[in-house]
DSSP file (Angstrom, degrees, kcal/mol; ACC not computed):
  #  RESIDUE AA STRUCTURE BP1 BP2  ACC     N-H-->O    O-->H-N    N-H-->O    O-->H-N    TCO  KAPPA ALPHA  PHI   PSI    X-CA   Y-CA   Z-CA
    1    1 A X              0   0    0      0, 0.0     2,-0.2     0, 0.0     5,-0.1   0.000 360.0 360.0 360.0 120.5   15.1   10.1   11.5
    2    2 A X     >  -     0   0    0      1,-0.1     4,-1.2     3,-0.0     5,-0.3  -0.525 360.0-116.2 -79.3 145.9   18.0    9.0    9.4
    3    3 A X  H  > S+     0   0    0     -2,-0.2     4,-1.1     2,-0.2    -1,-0.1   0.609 114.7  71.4 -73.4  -0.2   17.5    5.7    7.5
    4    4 A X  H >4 S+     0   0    0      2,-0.1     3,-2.2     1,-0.1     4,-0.4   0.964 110.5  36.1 -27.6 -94.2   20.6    4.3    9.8
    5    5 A X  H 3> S+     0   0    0      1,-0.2     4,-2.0     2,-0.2    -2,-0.2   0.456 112.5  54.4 -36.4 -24.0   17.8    4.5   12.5
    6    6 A X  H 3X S+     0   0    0     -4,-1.2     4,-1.9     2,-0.2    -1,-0.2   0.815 111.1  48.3 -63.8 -40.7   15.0    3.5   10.5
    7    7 A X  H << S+     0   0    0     -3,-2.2    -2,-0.2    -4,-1.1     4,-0.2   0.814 111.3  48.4 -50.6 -62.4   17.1    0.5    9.7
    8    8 A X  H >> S+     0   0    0     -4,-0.4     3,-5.2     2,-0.2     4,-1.0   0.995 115.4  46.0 -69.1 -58.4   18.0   -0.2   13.6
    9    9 A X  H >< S+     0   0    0     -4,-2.0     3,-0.9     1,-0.3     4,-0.5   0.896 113.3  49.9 -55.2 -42.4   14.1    0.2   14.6
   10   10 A X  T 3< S+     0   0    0     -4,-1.9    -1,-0.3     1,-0.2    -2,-0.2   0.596 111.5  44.0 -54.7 -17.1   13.0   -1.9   11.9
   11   11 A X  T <4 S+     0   0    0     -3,-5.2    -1,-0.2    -4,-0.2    -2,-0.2   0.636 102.4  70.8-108.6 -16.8   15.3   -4.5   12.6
   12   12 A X  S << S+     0   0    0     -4,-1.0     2,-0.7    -3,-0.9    -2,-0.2   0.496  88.5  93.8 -68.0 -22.2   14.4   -4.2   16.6
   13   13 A X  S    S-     0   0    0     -4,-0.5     5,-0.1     4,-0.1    -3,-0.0  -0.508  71.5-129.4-129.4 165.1   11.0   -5.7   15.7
   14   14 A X     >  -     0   0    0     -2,-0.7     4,-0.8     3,-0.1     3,-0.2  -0.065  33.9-105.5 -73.0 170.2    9.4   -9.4   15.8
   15   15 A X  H  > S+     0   0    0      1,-0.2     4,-3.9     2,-0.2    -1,-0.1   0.673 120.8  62.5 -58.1 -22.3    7.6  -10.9   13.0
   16   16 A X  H  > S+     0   0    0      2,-0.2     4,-3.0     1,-0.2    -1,-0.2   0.909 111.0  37.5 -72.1 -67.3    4.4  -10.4   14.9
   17   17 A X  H  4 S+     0   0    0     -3,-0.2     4,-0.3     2,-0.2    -1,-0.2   0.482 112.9  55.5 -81.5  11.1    5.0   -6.7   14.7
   18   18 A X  H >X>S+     0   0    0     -4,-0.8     4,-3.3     3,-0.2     3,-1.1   0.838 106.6  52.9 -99.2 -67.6    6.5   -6.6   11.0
   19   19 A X  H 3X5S+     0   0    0     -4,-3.9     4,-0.7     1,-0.2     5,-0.3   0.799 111.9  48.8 -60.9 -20.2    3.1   -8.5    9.9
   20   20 A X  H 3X5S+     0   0    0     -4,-3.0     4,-1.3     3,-0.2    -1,-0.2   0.890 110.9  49.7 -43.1 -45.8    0.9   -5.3   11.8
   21   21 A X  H <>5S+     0   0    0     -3,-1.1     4,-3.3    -4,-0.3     5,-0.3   0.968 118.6  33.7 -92.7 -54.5    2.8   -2.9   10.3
   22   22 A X  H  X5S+     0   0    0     -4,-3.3     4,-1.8     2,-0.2    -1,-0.2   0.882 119.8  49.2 -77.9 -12.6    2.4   -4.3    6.5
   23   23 A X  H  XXS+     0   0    0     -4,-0.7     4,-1.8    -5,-0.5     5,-0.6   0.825 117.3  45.0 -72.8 -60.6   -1.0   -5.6    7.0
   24   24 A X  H  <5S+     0   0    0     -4,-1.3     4,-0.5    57,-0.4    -2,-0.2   0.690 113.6  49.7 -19.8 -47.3   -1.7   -2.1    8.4
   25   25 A X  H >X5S+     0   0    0     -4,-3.3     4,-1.4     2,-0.2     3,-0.7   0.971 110.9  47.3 -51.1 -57.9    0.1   -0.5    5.7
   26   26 A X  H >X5S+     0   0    0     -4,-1.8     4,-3.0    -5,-0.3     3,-1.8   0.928 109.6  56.5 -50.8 -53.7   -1.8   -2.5    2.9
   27   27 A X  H 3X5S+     0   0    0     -4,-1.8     4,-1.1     1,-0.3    -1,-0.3   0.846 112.9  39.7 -64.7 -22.9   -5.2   -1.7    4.5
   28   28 A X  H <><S+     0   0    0     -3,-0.7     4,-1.0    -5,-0.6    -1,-0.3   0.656 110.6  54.2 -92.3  -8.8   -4.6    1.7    4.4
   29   29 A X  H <X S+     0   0    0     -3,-1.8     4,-1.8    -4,-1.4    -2,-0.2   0.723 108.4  51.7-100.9 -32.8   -3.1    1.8    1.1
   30   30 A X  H  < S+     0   0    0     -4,-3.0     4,-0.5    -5,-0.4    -2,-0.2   0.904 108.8  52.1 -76.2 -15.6   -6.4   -0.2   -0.4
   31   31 A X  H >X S+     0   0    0     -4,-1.1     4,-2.1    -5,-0.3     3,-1.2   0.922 108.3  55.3 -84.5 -37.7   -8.9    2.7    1.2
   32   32 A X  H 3X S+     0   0    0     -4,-1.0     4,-1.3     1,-0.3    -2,-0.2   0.873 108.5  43.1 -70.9 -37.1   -6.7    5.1   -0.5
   33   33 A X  H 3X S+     0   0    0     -4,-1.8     4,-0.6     2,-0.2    22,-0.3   0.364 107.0  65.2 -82.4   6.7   -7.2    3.5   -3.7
   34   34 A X  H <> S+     0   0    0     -3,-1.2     4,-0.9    -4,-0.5    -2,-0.2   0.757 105.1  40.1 -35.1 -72.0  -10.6    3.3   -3.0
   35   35 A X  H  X S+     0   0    0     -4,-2.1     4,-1.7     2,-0.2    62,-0.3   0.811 109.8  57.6 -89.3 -21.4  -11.1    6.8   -2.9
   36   36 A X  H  X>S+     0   0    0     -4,-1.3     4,-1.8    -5,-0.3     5,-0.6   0.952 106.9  56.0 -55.8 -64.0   -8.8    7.6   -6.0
   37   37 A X  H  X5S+     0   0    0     -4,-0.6     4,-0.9     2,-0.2    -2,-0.2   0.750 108.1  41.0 -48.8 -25.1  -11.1    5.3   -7.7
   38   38 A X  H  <5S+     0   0    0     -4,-0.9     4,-0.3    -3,-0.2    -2,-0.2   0.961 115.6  55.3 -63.1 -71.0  -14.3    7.2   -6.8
   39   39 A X  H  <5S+     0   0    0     -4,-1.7    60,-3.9     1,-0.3    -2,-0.2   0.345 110.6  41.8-112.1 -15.5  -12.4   10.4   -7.6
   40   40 A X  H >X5S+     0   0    0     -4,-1.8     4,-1.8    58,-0.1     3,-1.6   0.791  94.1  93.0 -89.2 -38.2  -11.3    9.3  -11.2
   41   41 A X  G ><<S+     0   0    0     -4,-0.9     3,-2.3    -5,-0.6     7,-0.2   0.518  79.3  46.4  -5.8-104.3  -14.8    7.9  -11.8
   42   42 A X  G 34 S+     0   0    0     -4,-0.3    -1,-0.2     1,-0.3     3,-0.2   0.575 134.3   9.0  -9.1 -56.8  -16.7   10.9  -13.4
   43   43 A X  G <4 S+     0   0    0     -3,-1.6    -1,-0.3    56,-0.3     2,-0.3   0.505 139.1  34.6-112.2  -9.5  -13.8   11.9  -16.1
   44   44 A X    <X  +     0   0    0     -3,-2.3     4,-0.7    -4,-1.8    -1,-0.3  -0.801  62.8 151.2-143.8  81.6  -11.0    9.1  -16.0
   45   45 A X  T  4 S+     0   0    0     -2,-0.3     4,-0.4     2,-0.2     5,-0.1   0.614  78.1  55.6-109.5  -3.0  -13.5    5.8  -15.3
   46   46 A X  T  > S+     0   0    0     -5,-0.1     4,-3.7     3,-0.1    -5,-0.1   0.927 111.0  47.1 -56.8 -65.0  -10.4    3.5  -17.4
   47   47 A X  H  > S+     0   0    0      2,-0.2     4,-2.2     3,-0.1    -2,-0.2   0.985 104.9  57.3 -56.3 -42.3   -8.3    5.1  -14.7
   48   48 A X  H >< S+     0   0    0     -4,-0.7     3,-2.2     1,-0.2     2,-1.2   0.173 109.8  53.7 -60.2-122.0  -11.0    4.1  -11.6
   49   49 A X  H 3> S+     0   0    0     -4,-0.4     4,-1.9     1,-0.4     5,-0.3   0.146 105.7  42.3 -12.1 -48.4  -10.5    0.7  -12.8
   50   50 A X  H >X S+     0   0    0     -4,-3.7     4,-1.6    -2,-1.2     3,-0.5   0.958 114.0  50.8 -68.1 -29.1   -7.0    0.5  -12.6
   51   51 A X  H <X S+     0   0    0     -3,-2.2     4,-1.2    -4,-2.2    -1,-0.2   0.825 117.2  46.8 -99.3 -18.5   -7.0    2.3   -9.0
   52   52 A X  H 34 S+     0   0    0      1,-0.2     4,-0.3     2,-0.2    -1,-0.3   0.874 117.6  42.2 -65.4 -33.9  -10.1   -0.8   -8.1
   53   53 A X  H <X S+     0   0    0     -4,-1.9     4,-2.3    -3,-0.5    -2,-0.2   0.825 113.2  48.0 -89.7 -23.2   -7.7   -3.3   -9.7
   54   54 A X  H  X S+     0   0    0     -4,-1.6     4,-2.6    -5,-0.3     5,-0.4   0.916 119.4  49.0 -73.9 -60.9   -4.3   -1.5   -7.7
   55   55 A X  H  X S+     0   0    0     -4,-1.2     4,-1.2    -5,-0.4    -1,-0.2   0.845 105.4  49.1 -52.4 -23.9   -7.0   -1.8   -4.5
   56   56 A X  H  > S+     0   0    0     -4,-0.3     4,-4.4    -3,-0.2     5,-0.3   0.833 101.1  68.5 -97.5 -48.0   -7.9   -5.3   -4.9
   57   57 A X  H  X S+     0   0    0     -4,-2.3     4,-0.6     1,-0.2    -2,-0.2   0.859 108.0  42.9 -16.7 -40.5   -3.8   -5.9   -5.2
   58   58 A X  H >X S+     0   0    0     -4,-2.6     3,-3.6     2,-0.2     4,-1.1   0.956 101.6  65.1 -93.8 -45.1   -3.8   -5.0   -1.6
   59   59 A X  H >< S+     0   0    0     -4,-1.2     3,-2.1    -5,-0.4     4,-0.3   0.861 105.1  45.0   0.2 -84.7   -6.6   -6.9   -0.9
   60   60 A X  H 3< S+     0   0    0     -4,-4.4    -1,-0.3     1,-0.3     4,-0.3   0.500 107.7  56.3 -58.3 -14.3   -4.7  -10.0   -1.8
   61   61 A X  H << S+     0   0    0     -3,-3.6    -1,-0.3    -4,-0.6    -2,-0.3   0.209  99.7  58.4-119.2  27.6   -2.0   -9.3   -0.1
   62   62 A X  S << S+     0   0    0     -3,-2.1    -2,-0.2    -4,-1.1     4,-0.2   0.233 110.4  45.9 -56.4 -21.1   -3.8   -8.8    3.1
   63   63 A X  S  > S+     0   0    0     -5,-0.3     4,-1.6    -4,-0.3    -2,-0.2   0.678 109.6  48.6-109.2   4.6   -4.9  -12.0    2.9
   64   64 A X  H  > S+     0   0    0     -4,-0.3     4,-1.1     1,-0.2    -3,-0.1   0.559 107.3  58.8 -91.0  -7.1   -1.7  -13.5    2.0
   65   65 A X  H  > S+     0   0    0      2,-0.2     4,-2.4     3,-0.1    -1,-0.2   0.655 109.8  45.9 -65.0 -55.1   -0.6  -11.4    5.0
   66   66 A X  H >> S+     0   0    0      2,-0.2     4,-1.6    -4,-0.2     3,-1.2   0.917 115.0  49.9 -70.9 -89.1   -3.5  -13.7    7.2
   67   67 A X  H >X S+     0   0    0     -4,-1.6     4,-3.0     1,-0.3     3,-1.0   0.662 106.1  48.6  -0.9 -91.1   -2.3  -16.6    5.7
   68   68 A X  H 3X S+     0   0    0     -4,-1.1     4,-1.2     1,-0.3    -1,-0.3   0.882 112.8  48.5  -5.5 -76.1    1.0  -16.3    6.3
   69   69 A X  H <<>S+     0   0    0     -4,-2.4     5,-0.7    -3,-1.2     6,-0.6   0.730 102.6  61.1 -68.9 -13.8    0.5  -15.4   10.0
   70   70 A X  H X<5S+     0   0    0     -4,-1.6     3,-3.3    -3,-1.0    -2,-0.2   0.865 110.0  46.7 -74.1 -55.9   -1.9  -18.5   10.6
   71   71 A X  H 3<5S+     0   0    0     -4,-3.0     2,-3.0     1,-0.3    -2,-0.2   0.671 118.1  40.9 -55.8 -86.5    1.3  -20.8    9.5
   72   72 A X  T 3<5S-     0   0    0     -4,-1.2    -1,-0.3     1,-0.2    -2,-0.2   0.240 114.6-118.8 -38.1   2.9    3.4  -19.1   11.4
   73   73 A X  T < 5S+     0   0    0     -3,-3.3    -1,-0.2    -2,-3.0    -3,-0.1   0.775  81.7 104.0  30.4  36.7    1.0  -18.6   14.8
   74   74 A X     >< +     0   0    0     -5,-0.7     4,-0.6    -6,-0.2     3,-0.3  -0.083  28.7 119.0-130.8  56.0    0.8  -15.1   14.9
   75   75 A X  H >>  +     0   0    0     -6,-0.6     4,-2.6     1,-0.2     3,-0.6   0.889  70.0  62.1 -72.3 -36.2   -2.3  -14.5   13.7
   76   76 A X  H 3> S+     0   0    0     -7,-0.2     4,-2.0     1,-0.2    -1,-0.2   0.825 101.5  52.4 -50.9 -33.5   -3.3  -12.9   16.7
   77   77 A X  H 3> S+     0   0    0     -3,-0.3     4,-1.4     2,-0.2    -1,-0.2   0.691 110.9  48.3 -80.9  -6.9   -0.7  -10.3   16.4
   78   78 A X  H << S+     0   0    0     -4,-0.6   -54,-0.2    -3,-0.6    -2,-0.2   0.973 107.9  52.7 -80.0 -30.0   -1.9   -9.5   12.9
   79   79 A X  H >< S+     0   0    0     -4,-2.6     3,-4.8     1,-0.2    -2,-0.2   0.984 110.3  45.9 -61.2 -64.5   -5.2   -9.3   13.7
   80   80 A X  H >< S+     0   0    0     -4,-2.0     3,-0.7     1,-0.4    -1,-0.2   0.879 117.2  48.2 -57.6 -41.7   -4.7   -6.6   16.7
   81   81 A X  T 3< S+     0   0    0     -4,-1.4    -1,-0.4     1,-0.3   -57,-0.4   0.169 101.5  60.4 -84.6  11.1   -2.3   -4.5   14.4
   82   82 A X  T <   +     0   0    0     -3,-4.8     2,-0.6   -59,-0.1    -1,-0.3  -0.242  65.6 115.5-121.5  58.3   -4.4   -4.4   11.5
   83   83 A X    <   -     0   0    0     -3,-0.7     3,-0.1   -63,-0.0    -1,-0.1  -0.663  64.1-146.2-121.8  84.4   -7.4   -2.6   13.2
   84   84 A X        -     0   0    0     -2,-0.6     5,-0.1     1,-0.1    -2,-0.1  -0.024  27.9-103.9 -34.0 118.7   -7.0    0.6   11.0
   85   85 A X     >  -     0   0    0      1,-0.2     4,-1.9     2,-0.1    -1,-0.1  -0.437  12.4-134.4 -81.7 155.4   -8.0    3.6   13.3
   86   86 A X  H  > S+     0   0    0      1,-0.2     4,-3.5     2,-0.2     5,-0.2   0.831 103.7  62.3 -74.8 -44.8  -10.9    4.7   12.7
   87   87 A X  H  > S+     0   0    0      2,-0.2     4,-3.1     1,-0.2    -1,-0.2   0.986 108.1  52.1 -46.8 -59.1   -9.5    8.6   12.9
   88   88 A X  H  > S+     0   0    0      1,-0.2     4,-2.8     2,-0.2    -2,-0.2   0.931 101.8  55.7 -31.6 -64.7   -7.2    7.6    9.9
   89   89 A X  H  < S+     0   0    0     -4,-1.9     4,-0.4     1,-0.2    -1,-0.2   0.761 107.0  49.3 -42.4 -52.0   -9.9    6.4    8.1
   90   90 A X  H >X S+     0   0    0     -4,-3.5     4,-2.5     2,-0.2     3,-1.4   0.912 106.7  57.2 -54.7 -41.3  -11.8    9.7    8.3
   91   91 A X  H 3X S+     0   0    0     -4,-3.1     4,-2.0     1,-0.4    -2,-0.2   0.955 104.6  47.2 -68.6 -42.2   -9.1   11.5    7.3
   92   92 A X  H 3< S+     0   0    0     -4,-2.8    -1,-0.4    -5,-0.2    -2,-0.2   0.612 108.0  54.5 -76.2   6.6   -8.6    9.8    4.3
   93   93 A X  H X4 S+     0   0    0     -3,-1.4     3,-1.4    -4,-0.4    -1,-0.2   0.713 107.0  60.9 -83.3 -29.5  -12.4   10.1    3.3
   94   94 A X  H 3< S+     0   0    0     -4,-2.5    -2,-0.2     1,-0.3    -3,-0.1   0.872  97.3  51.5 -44.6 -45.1  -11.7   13.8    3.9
   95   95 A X  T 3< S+     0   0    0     -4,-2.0    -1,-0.3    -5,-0.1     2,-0.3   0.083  84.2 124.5 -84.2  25.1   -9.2   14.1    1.3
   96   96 A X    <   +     0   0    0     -3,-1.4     2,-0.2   -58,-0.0   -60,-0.1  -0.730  35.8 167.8 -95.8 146.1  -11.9   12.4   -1.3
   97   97 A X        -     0   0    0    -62,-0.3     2,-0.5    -2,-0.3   -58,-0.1  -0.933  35.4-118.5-149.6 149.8  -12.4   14.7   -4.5
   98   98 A X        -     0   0    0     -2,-0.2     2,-0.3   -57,-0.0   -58,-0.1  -0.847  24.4-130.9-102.9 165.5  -13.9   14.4   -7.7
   99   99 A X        +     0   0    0    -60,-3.9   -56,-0.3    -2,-0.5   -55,-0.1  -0.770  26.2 175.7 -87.6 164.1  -11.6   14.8  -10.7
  100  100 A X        -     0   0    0     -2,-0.3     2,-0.3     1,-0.3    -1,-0.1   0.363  54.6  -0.2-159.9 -21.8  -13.3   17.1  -13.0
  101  101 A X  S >> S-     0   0    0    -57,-0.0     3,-3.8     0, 0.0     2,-1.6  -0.776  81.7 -75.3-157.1 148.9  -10.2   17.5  -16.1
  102  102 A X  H 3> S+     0   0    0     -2,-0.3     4,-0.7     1,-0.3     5,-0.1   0.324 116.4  54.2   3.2 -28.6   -7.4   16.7  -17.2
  103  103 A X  H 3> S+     0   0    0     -2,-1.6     4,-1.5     2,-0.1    -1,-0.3   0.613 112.6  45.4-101.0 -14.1   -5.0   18.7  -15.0
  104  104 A X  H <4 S+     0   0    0     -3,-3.8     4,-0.4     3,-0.2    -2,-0.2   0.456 109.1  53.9-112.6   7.8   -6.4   17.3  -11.7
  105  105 A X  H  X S+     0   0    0     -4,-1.4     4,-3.7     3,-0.1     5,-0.2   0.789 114.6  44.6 -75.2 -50.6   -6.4   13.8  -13.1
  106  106 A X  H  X S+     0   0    0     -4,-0.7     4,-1.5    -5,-0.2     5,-0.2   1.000 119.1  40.2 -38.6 -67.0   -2.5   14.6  -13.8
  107  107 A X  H >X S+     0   0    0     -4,-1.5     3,-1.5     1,-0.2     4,-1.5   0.939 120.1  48.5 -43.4 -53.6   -2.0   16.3  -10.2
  108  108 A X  H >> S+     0   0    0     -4,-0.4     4,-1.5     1,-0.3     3,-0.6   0.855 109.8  53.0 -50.0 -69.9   -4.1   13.5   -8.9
  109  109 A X  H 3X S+     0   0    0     -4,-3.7     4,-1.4     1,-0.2    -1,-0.3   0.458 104.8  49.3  55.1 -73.5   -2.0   11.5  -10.8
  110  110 A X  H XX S+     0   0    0     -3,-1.5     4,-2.8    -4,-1.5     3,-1.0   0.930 106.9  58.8 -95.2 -70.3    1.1   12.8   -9.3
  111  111 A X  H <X S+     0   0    0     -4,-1.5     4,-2.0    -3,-0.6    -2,-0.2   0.857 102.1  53.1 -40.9 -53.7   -0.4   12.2   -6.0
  112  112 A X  H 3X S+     0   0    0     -4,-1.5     4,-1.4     2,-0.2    -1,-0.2   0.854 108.6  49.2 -27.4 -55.1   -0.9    8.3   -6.7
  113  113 A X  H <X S+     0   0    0     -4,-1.4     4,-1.3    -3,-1.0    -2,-0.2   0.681 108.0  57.9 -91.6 -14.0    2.7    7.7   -7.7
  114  114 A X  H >X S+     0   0    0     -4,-2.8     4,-2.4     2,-0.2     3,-0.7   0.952 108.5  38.4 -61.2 -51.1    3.8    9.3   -4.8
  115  115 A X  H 3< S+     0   0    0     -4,-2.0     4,-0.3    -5,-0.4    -2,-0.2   0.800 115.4  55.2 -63.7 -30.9    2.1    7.3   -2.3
  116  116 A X  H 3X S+     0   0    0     -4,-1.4     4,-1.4     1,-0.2    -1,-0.2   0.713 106.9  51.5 -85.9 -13.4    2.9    4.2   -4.3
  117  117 A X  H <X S+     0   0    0     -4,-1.3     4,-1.1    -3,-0.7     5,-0.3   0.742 113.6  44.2 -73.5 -24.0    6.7    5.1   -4.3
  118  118 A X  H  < S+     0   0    0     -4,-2.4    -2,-0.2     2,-0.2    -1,-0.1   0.738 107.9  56.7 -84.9  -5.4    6.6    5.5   -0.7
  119  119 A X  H  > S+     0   0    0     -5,-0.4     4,-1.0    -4,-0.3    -2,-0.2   0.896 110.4  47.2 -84.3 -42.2    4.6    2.4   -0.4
  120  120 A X  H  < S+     0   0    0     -4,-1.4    -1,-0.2     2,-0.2    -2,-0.2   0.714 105.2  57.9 -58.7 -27.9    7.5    0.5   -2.3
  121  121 A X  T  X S+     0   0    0     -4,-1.1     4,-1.9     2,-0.2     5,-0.4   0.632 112.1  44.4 -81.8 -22.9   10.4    2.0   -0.2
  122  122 A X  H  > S+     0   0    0     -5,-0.3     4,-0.9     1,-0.3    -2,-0.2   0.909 101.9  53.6-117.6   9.2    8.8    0.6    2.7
  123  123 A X  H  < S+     0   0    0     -4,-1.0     4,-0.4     2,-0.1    -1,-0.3   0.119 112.6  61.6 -90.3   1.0    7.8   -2.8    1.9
  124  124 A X  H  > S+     0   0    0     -3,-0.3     4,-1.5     3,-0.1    -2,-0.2   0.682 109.2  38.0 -94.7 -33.4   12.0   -2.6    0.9
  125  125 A X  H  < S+     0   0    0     -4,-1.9    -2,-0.1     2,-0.2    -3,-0.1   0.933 110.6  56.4 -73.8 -39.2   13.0   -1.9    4.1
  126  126 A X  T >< S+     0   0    0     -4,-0.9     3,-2.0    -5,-0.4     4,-0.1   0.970 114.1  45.7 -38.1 -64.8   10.4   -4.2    5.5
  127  127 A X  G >4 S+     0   0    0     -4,-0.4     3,-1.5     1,-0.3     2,-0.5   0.948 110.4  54.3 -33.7 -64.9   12.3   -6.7    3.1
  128  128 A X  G 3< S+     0   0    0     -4,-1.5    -1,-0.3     1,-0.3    -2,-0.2  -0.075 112.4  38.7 -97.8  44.2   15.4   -5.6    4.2
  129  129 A X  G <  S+     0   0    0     -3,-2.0    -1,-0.3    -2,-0.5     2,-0.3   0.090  86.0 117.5-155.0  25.8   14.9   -6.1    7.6
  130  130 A X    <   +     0   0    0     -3,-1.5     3,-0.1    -4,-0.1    -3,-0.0  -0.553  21.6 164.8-108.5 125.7   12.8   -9.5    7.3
  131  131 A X        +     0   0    0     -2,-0.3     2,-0.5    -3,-0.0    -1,-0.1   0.186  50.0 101.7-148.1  30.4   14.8  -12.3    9.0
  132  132 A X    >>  -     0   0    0   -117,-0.1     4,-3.2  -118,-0.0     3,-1.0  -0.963  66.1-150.7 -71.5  98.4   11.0  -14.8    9.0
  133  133 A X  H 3> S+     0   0    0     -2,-0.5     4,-0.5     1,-0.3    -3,-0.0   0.576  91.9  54.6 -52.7 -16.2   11.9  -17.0    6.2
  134  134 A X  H 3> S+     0   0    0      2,-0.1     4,-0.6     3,-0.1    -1,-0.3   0.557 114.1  36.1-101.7 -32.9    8.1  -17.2    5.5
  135  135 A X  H X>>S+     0   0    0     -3,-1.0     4,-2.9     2,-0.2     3,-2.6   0.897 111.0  61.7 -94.8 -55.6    7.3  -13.4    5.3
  136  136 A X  H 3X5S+     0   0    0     -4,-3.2     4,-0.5     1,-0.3    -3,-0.2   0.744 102.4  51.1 -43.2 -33.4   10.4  -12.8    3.7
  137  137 A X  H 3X5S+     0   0    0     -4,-0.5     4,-0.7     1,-0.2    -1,-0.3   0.819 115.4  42.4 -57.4 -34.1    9.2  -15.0    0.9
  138  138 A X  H XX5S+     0   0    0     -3,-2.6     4,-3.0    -4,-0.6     3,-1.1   0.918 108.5  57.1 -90.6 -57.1    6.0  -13.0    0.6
  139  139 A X  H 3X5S+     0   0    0     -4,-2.9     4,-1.1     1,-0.2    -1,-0.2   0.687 101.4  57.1 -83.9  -0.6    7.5   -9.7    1.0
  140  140 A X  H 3X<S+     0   0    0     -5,-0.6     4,-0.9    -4,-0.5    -1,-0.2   0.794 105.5  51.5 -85.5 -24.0    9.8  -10.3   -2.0
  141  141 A X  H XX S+     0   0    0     -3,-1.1     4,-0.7    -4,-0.7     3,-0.5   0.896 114.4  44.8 -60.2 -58.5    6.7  -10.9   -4.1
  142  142 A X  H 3< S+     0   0    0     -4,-3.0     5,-0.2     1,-0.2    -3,-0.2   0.754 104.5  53.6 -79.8 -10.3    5.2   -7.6   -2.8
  143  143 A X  H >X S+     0   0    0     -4,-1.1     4,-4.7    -5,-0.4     3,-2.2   0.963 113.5  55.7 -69.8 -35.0    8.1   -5.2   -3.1
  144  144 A X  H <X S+     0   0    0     -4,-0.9     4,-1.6    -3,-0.5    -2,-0.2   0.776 112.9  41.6 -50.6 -29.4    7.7   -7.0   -7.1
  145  145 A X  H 3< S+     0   0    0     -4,-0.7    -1,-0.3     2,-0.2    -2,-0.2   0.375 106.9  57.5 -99.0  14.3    4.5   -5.9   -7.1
  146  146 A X  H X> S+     0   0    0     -3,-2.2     4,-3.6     2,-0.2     3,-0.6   0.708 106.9  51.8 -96.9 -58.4    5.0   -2.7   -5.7
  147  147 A X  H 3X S+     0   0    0     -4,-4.7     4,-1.5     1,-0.3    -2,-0.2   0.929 105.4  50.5 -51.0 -49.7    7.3   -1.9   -8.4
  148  148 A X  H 3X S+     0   0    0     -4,-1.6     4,-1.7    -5,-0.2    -1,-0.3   0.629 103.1  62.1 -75.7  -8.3    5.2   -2.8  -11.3
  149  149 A X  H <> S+     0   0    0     -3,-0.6     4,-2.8     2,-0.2    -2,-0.2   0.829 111.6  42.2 -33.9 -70.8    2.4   -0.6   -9.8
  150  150 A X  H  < S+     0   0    0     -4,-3.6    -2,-0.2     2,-0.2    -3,-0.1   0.831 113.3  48.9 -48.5 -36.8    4.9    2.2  -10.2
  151  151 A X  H >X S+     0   0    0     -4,-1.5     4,-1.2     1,-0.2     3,-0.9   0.823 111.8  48.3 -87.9 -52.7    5.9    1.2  -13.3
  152  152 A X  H 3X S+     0   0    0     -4,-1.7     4,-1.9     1,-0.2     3,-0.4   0.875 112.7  49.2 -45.2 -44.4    2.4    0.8  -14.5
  153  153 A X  H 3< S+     0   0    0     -4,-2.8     4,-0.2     2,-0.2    -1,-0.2   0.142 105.4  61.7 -90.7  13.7    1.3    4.5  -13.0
  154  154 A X  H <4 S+     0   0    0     -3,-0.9     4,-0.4     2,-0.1    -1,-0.2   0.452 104.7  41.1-101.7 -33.7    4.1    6.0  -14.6
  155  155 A X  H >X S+     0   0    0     -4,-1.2     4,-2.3    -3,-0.4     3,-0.9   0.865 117.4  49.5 -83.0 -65.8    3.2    5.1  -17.9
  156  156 A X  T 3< S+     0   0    0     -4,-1.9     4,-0.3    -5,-0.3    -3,-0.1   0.665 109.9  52.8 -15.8 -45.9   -0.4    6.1  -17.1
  157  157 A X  T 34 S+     0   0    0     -4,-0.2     4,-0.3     2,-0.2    -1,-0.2   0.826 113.1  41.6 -94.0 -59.7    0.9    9.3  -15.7
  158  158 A X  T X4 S+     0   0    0     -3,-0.9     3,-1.2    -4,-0.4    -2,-0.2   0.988 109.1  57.8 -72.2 -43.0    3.1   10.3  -19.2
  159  159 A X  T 3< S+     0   0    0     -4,-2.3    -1,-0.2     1,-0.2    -2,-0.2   0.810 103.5  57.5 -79.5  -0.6    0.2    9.2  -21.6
  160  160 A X  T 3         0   0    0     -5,-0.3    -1,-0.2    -4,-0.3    -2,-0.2   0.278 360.0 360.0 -90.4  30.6   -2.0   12.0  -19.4
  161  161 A X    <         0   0    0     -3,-1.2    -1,-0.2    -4,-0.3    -2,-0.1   0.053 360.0 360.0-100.0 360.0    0.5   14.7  -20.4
């Protein structure tokens, strides 16, 4: 799909279904740093901290996500749209690992700042397809915090080199 189209679909849908899709995102993006924290534990447990504090990040903006949608009176649609499926949910406990040295804390690593760059690109489209004056405020805070996430695991990432 070219991001023309991404653009059009994104722009096709109501505030209702913009706060599903980012709470949804965020819940899925805090079990994944959930299990990166478990997975640094053993050998990296400074890095499990950061990936608990990265997790708790979403946390908070799942409930500023609730929030949000109570002022606005569409909580109901956040609620139905954030009910992570359950199949998802396995899959990422599938992919749980421990690290065990230094080059699969890197890879791992590697794996992190990927997910958190794509996790910023789409809280920017989200953004830039926002036209809830109330979300929009909120989702300009989280693409900021999206960024410094990156910017944070980036440094992390070069001093495990």
């Amino acid at each position: 799909m070219s991001k023309a189209t991404a653009n059009i679909a994104f722009l096709t849908c109501l505030p209702g279904e913009q706060l599903a899709l980012i709470g949804a995102h965020e819940i899925e993006e805090m079990h994944r740093y959930r299990g990166f924290a478990l997975s640094f534990l053993p050998i990296k447990p400074c890095v499990s901290r950061l990936m608990v504090a990265l997790g708790v990040e979403c946390e908070n903006r799942v409930a500023s996500l609730r929030s949000t949608a109570e002022k606005i009176h569409l909580t109901e649609d956040f609620m139905a749209g954030n009910e992570v499926r359950g199949d998802r949910l396995a899959e990422l406990r599938r992919q749980h690992y421990f690290v065990v040295d230094d080059n699969v804390a890197w890879l791992t690593l590697v794996q992190v700042l990927a997910a958190a760059y794509n996790s910023w690109q789409f809280h920017e489209l989200m953004l830039n397809t926002c036209s809830t004056p109330e979300l929009r405020a909120l989702l300009v805070q989280f693409v900021q915090q999206k960024r410094d996430a990156c910017r944070i695991l980036e440094d992390l990432q070069d001093t495990l080199r």
